[in-house]
Structures are given as structure tokens and as C-alpha cells.
C-alpha beads as a LAMMPS data file, in Angstrom:
LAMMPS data file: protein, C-alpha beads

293 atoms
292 bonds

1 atom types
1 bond types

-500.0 500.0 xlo xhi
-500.0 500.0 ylo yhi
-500.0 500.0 zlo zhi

Masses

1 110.0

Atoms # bond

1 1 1 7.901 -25.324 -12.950
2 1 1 5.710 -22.048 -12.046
3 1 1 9.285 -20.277 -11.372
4 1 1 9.845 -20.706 -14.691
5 1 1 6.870 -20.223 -16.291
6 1 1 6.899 -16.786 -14.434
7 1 1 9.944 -16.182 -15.395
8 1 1 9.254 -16.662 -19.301
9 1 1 6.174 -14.434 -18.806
10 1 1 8.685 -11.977 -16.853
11 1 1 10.658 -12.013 -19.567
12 1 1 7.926 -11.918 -22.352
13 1 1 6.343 -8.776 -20.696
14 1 1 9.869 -6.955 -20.648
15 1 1 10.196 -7.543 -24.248
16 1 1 6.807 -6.085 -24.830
17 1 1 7.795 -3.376 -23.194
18 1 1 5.713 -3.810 -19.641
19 1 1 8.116 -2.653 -17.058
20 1 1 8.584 -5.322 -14.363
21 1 1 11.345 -3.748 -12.283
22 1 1 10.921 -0.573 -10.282
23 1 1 14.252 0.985 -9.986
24 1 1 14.711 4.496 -8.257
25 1 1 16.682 7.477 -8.981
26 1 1 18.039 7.975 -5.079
27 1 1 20.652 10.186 -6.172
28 1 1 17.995 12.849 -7.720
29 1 1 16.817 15.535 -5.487
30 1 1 13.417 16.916 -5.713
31 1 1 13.182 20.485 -7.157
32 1 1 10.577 23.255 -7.051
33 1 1 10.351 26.309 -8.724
34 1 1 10.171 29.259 -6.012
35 1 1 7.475 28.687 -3.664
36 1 1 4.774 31.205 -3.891
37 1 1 3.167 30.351 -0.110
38 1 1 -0.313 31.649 -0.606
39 1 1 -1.123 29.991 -3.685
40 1 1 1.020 26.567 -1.847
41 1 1 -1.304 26.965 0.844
42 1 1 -4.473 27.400 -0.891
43 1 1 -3.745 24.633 -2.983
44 1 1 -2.744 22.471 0.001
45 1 1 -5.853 23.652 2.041
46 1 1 -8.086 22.544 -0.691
47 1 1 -6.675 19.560 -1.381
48 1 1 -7.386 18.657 2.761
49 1 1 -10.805 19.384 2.351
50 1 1 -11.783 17.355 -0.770
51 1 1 -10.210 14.538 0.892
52 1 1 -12.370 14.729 3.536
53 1 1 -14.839 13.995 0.960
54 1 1 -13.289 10.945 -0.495
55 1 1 -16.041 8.924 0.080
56 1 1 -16.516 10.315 -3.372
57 1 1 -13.967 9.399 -5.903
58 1 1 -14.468 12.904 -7.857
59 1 1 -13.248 14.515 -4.816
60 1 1 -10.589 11.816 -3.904
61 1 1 -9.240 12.682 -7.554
62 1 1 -9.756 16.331 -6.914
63 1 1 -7.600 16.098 -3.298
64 1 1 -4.974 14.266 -5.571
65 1 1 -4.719 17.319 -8.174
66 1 1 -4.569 20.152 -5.787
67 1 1 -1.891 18.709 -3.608
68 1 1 -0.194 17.611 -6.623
69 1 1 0.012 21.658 -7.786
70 1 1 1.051 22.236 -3.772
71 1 1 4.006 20.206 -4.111
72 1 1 5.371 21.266 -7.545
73 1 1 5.681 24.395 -5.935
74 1 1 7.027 23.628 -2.608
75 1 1 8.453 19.908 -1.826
76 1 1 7.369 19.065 1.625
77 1 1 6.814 15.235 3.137
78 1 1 3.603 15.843 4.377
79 1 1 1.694 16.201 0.776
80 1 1 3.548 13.636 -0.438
81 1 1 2.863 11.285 2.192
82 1 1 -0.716 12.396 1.591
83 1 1 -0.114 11.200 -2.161
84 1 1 1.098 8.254 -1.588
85 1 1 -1.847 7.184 -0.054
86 1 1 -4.405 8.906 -1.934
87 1 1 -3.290 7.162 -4.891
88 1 1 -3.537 3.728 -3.156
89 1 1 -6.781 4.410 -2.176
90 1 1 -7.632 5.642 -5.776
91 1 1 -6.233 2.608 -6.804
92 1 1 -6.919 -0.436 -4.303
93 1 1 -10.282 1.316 -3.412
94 1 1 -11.816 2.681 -6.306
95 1 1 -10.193 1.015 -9.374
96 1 1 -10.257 -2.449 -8.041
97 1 1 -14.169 -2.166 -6.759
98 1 1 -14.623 -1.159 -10.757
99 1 1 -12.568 -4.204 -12.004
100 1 1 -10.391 -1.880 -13.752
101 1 1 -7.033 -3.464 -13.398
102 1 1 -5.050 -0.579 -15.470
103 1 1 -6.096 1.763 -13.901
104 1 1 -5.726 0.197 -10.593
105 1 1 -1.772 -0.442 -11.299
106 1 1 -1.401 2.855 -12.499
107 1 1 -2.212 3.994 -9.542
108 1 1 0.097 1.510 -7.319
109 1 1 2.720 3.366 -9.368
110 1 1 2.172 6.813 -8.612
111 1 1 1.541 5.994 -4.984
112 1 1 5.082 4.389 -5.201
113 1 1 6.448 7.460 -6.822
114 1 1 4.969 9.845 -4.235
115 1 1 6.460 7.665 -1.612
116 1 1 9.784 7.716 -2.622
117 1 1 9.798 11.157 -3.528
118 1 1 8.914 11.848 0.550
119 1 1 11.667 8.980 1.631
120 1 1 14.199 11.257 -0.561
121 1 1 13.024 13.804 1.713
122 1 1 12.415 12.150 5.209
123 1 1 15.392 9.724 5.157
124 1 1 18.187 11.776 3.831
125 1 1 21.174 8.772 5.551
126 1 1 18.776 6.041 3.797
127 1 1 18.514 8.300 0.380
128 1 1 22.767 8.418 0.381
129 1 1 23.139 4.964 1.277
130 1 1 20.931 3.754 -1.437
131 1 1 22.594 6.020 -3.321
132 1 1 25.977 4.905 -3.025
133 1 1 24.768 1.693 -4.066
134 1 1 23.937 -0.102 -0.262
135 1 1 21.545 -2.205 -0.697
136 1 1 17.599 -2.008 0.203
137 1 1 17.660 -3.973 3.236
138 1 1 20.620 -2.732 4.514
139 1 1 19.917 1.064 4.070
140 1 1 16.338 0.983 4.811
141 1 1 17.323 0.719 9.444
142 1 1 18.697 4.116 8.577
143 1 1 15.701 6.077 7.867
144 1 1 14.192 7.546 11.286
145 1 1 10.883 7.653 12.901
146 1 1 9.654 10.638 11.071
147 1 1 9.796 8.859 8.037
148 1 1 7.283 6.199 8.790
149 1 1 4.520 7.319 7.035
150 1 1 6.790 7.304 3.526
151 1 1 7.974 3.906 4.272
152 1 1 4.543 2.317 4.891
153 1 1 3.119 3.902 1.612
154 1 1 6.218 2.787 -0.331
155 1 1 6.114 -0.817 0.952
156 1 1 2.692 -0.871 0.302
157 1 1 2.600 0.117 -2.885
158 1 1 5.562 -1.412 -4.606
159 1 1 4.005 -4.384 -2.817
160 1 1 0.810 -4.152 -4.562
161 1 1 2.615 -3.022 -7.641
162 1 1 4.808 -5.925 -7.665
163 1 1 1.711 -8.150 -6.840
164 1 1 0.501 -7.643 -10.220
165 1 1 3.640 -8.061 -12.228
166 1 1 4.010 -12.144 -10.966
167 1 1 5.637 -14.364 -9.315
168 1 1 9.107 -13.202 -10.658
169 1 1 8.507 -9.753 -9.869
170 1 1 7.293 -10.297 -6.192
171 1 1 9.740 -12.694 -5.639
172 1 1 12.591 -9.782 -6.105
173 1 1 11.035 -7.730 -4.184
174 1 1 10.534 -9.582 -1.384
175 1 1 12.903 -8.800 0.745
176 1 1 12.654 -5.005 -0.036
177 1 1 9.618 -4.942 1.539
178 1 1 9.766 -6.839 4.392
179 1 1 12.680 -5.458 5.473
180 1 1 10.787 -2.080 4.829
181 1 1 8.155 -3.085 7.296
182 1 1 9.610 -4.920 9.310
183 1 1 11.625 -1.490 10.378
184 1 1 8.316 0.438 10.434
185 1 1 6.884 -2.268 12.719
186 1 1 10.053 -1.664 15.064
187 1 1 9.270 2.465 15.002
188 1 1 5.675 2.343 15.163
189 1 1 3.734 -0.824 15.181
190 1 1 0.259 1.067 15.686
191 1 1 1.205 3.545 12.351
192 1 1 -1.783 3.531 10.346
193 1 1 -4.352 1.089 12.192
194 1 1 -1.718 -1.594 13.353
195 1 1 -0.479 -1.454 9.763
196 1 1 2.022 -3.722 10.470
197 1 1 1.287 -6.256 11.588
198 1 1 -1.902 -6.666 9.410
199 1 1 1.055 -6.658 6.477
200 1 1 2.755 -9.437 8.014
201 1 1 -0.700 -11.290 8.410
202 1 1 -0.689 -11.137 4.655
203 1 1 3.053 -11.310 4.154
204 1 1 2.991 -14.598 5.576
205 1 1 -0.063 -16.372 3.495
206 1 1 1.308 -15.346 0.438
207 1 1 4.932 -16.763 1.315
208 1 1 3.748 -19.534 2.680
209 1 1 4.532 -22.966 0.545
210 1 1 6.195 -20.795 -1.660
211 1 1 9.363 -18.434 0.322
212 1 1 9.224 -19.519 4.025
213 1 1 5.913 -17.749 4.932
214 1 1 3.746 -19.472 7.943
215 1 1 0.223 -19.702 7.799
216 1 1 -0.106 -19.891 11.200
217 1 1 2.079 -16.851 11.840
218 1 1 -0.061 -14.906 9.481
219 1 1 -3.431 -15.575 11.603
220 1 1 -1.463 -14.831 14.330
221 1 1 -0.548 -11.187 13.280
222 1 1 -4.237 -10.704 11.496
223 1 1 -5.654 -11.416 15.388
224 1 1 -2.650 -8.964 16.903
225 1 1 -4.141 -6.525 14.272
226 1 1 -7.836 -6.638 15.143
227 1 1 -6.752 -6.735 18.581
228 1 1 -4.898 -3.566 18.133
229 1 1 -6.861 -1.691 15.713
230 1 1 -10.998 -3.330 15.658
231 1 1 -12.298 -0.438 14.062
232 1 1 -10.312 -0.663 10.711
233 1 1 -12.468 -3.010 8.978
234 1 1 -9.742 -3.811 5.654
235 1 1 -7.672 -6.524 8.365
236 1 1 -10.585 -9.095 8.262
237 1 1 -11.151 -8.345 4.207
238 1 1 -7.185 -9.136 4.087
239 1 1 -7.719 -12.035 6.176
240 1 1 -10.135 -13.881 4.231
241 1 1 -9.011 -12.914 0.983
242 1 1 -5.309 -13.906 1.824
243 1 1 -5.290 -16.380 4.517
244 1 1 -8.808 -18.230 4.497
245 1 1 -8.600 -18.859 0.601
246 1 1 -4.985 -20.314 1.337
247 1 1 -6.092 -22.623 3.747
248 1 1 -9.534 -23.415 1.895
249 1 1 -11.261 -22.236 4.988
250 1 1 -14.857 -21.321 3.793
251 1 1 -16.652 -21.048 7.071
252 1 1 -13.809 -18.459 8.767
253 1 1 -13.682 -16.626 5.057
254 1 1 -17.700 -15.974 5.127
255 1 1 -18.035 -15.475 9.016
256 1 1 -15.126 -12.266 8.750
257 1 1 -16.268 -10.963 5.731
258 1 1 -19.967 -10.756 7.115
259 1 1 -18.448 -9.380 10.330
260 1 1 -17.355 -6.340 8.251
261 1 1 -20.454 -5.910 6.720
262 1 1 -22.064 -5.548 9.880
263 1 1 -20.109 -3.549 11.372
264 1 1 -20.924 0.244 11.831
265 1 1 -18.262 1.980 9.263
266 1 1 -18.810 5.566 11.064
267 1 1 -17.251 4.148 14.407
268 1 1 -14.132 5.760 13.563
269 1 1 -15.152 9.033 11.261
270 1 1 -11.373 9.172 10.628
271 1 1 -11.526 6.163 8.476
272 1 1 -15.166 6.239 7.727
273 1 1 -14.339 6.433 3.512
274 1 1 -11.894 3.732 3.856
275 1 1 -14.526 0.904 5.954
276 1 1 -17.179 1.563 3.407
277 1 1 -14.670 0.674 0.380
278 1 1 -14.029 -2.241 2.365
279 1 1 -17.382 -3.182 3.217
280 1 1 -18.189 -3.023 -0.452
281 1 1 -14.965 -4.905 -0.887
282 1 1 -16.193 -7.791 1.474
283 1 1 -19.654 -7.844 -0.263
284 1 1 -17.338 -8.553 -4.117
285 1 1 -15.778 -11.434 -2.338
286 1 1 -19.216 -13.096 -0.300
287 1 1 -20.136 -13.022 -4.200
288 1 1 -17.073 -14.766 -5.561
289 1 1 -17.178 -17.053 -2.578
290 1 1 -18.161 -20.089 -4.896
291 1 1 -15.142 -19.911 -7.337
292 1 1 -12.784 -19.025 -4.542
293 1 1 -13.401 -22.334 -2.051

Bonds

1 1 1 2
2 1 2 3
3 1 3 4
4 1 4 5
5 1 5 6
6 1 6 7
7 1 7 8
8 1 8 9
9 1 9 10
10 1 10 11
11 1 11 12
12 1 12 13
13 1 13 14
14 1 14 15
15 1 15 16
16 1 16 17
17 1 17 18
18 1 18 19
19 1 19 20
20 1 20 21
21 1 21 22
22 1 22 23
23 1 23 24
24 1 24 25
25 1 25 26
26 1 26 27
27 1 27 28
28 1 28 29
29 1 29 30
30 1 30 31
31 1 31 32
32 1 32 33
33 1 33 34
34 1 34 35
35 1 35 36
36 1 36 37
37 1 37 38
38 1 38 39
39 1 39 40
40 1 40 41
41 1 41 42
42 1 42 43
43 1 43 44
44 1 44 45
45 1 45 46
46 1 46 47
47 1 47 48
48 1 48 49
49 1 49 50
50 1 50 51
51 1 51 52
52 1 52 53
53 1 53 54
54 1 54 55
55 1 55 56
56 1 56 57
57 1 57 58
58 1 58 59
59 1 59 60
60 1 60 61
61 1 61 62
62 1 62 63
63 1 63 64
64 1 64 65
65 1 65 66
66 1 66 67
67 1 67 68
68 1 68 69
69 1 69 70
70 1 70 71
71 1 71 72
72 1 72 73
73 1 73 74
74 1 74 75
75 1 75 76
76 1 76 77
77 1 77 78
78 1 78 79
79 1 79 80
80 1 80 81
81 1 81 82
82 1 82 83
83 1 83 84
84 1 84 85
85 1 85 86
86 1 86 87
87 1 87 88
88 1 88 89
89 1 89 90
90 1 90 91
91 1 91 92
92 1 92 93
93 1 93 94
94 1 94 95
95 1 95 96
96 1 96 97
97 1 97 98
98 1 98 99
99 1 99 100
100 1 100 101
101 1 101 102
102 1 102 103
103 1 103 104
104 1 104 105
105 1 105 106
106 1 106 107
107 1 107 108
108 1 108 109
109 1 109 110
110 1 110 111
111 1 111 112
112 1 112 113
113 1 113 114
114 1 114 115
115 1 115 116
116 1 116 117
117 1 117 118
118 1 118 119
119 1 119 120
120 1 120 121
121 1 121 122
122 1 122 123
123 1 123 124
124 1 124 125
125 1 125 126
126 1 126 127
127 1 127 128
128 1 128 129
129 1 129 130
130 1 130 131
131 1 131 132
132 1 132 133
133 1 133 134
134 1 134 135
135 1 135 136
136 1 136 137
137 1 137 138
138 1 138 139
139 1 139 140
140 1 140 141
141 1 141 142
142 1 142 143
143 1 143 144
144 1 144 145
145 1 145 146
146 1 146 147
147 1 147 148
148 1 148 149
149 1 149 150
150 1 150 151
151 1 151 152
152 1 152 153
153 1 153 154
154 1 154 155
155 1 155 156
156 1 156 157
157 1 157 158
158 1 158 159
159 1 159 160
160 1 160 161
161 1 161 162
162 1 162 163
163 1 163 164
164 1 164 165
165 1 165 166
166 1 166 167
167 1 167 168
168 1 168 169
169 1 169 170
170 1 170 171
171 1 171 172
172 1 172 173
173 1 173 174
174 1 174 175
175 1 175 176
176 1 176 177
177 1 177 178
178 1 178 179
179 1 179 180
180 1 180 181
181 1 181 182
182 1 182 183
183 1 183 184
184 1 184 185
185 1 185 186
186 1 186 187
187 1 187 188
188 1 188 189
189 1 189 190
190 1 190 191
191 1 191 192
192 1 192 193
193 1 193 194
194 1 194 195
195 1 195 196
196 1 196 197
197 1 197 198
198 1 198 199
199 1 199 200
200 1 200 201
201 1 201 202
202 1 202 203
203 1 203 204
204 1 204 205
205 1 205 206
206 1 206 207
207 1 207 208
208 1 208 209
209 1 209 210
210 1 210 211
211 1 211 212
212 1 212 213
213 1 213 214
214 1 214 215
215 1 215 216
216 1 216 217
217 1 217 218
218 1 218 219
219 1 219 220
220 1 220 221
221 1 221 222
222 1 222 223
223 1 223 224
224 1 224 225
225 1 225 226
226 1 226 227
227 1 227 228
228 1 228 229
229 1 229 230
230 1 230 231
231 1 231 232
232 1 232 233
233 1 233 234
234 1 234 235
235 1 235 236
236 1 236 237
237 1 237 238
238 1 238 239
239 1 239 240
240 1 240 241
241 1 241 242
242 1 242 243
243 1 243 244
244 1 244 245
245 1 245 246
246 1 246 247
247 1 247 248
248 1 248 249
249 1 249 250
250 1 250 251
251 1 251 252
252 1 252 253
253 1 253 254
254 1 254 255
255 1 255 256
256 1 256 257
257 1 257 258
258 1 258 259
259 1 259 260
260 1 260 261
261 1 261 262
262 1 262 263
263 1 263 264
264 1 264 265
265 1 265 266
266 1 266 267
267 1 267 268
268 1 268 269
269 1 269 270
270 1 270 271
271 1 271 272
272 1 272 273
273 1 273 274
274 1 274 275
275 1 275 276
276 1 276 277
277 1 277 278
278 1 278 279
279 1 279 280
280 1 280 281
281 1 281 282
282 1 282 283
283 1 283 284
284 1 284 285
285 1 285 286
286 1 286 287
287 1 287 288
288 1 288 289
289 1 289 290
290 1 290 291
291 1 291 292
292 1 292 293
């Protein structure tokens, strides 16, 4: 019965003209118009140092627009890897902190288009194969190591993305995705803070009951991720949002999402923007913690 209903809704949204499929272009090639390097390079350099202020979203938006005029001129993986996660952060950080679910998809979106604009880049074997019309899973073992970075930020996104579509909409996707980081996993299981396997941690919640997933397999990979990667403080907010409210476990939700509060978010200054967002991410769900358990 929720199949269907989320299929009707699916199919009501379509009509309305909500897209619920994300379908793209592999056989396009990104162009540029001639590079002109200094201004490339000033924009580029500019961009790298108002993301080092992202703790401030002006200058997380600011980052966004100058690398955005870098790569329009010159094409290169690197911004748009840079993109692709800039707009997830824009999005997942910023936009869902403000409630402001439009403009948190919107940005899901462009962080999925940045992503597969660097995979068309990166994975030129996985671009033809998907191409010629392989499909997802089966192309995706063909991209190398380099291109990592573009298949984490793609997963994640169209993840995300699909996340807010439905049940319909994640449900095709499924397999895209794992497949997608399940080959990451294989070429760098420590890209990105034990990425990973803090994905499957959450992978596996949200399948479980529903498409195979094992809730004991996902607290499995959330401890493998701590272990691997303490100082990134989002794999205990995933935990408890995804895995403690799944099993109804209200002392385990509370005690992580305290733990992250706690914890000193300039222990890594790499990631020091992204553990505040998720501090302030663990004090929004302590205060939904009634309606939740």
C-alpha cells in the first residue's frame, strides 16, 4: 500500500510538472570558451579563499560564484569537484538548518550537476559506457581512482535529491547509488572522513524493512566510521537521525547527539565549518527529540 501511494504521488508530481527522474546527458561534452588563465586563476584563487570562510554562508555562496566563472572558462575536475560539494553544503548545511526545503533541493541538484559534469571529465570509459546505453551499475567499476571525489559528490547528492522526491523516486535509484559507493568504498574507503562507510551506515537503516537493508549492518558501518574518522562529527548526527529513530532507540539517539555537541569542532581546522553545522544540526534534533521517539 505505501508503494502505491508513492507511486500515485510520483505520478501526480510528474504531471504537475515536478521532475522526479534525474536523467543525464553522458554523451554531451563540456565546453568552454578560450581560457583566459589569469582571469581562470584569479577567479579560482578567490573562490579557495572564501571557502575557507564558509563558516559564513555569504562567503560559502561567494566561493560557489567565483569558481562557477573559473570553470565556464576553463573545464577542469578539480572546481567542479569543489562544486559539487559546496552546493551540498549550501544545501544540507545551510538550507536545511533554515527549514528551507526549496532551497535545500535546489541545491542537491546543482551539486548533482557539478558532479556529473566532473565524472564526464574524470571517467571518460564510464562517460562512453553510459553513453552507449550500459547501464549505471555496470558502467560505474569503470571509472578510476582519480575520479573518486566526483563519484562521492554525485552519489551523495542524487541520494539526497532522490530522498526528497519519495519512496518511488529513491527506490529507482537505489541501486545507482550503491553501486556508486560501493566502488568508491573499494578505491578509497577513507575518501572524505570514512565517507563510505558512514553512507552504508545510513544506506542500510533506510533499506531496512523496506529493500533488504540491515539495521544491524548499518550500526556496524556507523562504528567502522567513527572508528576511522572520530573527528568528523556529521557520522553520529547520521546515526541518530537514521538508525536510532529506526529502531526507536531514545537513550543511544540523545547520548550521540550530545556527544557531538561536546565535542571540540576546531580539532580538525580542515572540517572546522562542517562540525559546527553539525553541531547546530544535533542541537535541531535534541529539540525534536519528543516527536521523533
Amino acid at each position: 500500500m505505501r508503494f502505491s501511494r508513492a507511486m500515485t504521488l510520483t505520478a501526480a508530481l510528474a504531471a504537475a510538472g515536478c521532475a522526479t527522474t534525474y536523467e543525464a546527458k553522458w554523451d554531451e561534452k563540456p565546453t568552454a570558451a578560450p581560457p583566459a588563465a589569469e582571469a581562470v586563476a584569479t577567479a579560482s584563487s578567490e573562490g579557495d579563499a572564501a571557502w575557507e570562510q564558509r563558516g559564513d554562508k555569504a562567503r560559502l555562496i561567494e566561493a560557489i560564484t567565483k569558481w562557477e566563472a573559473a570553470f565556464e572558462k576553463a573545464p577542469s575536475t578539480d572546481i567542479a569537484n569543489k562544486l559539487a560539494r559546496a552546493h551540498y553544503l549550501l544545501g544540507d548545511g545551510y538550507y536545511v538548518l533554515e527549514n528551507n526545503a526549496e532551497g535545500r533541493d535546489a541545491e542537491y541538484q546543482k551539486g548533482l550537476d557539478w558532479a556529473t559534469r566532473s565524472l564526464k571529465l574524470s571517467a571518460p570509459e564510464f562517460t562512453k559506457a553510459m553513453a552507449d546505453g550500459k547501464k549505471h551499475p555496470e558502467a560505474i567499476v569503470l571509472a578510476p581512482k582519480d575520479a573518486v571525489p566526483a563519484m562521492y559528490w554525485y552519489a551523495t547528492n542524487l541520494g539526497k535529491w532522490a530522498a526528497t522526491k519519495g519512496f518511488a523516486t529513491r527506490l529507482r535509484y537505489k541501486d545507482d547509488i550503491k553501486a556508486t559507493m560501493t566502488h568508491v568504498k573499494s578505491l578509497d574507503e577513507m575518501y572524505f572522513y570514512a565517507a563510505p562507510w558512514r553512507y552504508f551506515g545510513s544506506f542500510e537503516a533506510v533499506t531496512a524493512g523496506l529493500a533488504g537493508g540491515s539495521l544491524e549492518k548499518s550500526e556496524e558501518n556507523f562504528k567502522k566510521a567513527v572508528e576511522l574518522a572520530p573527528n568528523y562529527l556529521g557520522t553520529k548526527v547520521l546515526w541518530a537521525d537514521y538508525l536510532c529513530t529506526k529502531k526507536q532507540d531514545k537513550a543511544t539517539f540523545k547520548k550521540l547527539l550530545e556527544e557531538v555537541i561536546a565535542a571540540d569542532a576546531k580539532v580538525d581546522p580542515a572540517i572546522e565549518p562542517e562540525n559546527r553545522i553539525e553541531q547546530a544540526k544535533a542541537k535541531k534534533l535534541l529539540a525534536e527529540i519528543d516527536e521523533k521517539f
